[in-house]
C-alpha positions as CSV (number, residue, x, y, z in Angstrom):
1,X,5.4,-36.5,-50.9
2,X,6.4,-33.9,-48.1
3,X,9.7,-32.0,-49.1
4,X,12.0,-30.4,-45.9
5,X,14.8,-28.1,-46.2
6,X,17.5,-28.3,-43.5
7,X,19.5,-25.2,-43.0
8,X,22.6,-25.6,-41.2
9,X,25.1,-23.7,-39.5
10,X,28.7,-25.1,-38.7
11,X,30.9,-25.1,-35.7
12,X,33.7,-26.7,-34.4
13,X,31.5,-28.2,-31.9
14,X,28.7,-29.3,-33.6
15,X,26.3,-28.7,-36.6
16,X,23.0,-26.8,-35.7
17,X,20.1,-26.4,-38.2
18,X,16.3,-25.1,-38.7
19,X,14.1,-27.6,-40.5
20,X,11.6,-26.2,-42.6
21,X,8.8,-27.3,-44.6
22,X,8.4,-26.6,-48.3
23,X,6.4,-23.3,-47.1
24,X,9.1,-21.9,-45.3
25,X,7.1,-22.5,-41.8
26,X,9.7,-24.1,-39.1
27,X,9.1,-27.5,-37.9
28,X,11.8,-27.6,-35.1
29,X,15.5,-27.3,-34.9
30,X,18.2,-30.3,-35.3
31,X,21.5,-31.0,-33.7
32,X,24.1,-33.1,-35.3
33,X,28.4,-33.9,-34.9
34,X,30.4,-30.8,-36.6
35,X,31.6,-31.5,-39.9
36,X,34.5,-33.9,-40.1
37,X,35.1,-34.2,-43.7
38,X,32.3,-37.1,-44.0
39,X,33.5,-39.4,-41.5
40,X,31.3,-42.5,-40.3
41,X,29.8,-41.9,-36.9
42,X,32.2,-39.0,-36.6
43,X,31.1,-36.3,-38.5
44,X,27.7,-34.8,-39.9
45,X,26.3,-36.0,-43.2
46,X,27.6,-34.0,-46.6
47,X,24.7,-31.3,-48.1
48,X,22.6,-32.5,-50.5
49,X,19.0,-34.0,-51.3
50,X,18.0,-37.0,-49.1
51,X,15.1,-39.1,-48.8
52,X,13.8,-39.2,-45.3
53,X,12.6,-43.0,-45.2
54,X,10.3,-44.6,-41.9
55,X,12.9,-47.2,-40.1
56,X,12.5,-49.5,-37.4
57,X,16.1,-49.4,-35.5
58,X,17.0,-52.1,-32.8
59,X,18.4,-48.8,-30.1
60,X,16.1,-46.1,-30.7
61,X,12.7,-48.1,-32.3
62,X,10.6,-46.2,-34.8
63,X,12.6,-43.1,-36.3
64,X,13.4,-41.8,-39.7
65,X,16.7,-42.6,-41.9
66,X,18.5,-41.1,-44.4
67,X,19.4,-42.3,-47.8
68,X,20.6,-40.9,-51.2
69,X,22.4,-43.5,-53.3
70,X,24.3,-40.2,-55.1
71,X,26.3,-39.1,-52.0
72,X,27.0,-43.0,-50.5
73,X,23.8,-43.1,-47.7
74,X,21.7,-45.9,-47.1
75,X,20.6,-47.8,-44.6
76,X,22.1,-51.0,-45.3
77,X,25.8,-51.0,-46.8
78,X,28.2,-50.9,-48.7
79,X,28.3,-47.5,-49.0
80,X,30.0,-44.6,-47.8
81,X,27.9,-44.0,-44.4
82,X,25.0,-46.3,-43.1
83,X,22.3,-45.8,-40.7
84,X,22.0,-42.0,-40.7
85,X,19.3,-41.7,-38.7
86,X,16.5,-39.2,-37.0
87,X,16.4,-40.0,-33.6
88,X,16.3,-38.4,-29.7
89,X,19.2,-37.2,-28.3
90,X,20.1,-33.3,-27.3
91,X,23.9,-32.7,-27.7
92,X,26.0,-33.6,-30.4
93,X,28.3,-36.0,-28.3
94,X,25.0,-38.4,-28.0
95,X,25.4,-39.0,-31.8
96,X,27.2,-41.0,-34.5
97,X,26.4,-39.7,-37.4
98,X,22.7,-39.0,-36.5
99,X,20.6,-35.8,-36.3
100,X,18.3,-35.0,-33.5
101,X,15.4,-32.6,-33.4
102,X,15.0,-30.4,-30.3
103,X,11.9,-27.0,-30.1
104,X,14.9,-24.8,-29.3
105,X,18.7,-24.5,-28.8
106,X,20.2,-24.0,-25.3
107,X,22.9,-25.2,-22.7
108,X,22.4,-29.1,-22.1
109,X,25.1,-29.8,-19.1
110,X,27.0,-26.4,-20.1
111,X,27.3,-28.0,-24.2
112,X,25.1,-26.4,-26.7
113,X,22.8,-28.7,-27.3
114,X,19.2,-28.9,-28.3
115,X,16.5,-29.0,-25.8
116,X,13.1,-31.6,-25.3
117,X,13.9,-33.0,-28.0
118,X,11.9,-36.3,-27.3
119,X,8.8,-33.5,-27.9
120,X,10.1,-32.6,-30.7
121,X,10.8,-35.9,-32.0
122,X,7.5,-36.8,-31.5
123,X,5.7,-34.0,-33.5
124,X,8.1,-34.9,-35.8
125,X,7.1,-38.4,-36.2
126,X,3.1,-37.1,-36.6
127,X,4.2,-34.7,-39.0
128,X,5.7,-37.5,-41.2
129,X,3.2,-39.8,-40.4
130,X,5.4,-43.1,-41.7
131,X,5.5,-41.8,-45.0
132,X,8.3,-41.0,-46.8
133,X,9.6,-37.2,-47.4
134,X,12.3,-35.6,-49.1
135,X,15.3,-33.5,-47.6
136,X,17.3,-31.3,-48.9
137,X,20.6,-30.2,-46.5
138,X,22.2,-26.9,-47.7
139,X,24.5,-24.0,-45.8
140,X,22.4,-21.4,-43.9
């Protein structure tokens, strides 16, 4: 099994975080909604370990999802937050809960955002390779 680490730095306007691999190399950078105290499609997902899990979702097809039973994710309720997923999108307004992976952070439509993020989805994807990984979220 692959293990990630996800280091993240908050703002009022959104969360913005370096994944890395259990080597320390970068694998790209991710983009989520700023942290609103946990709330569904509102707000980033709490820190902690996750496993990263292949899903097939009706909107955005073959992406990743988040679960850990421990901190109330999974993809199918009840629980605290569902469908957590790893798809395309650039600024944090385009998500409900969600991450997105971008190659670099910049201005999308004057909103910091992260940019070709359907490349970096992409390697992504390869890199996992429909297997599952592990993912650990923690404060930069």
């Amino acid at each position: 099994m692959k293990y990630y680490t996800l280091k993240r730095r908050y703002f009022d306007f959104g969360t913005y975080s370096y994944l890395f691999r259990q080597d320390g190399s970068k694998v790209c950078c991710m983009v989520e909604r700023p942290m609103l105290n946990n709330k569904a499609s509102r707000s980033c997902v709490v820190e902690g370990v996750y496993e990263l899990l292949p899903h097939q979702s009706p909107k955005f097809g073959s992406c990743y999802a988040l679960e850990s039973q421990e901190l109330g994710v999974t993809r199918e309720g009840p629980s605290l937050r569902t469908h957590i997923l790893i798809h395309k999108a650039n600024s944090p307004k385009e998500l409900q809960g969600c991450l997105a992976p971008g190659v670099d952070f910049g201005l999308v439509h004057g909103e910091w955002a992260v940019v070709n993020s359907s490349a970096a989805f992409n390697l992504l994807m390869k890199e996992l390779g429909g297997k599952p990984a592990r993912l650990t979220i923690m404060k930069d």
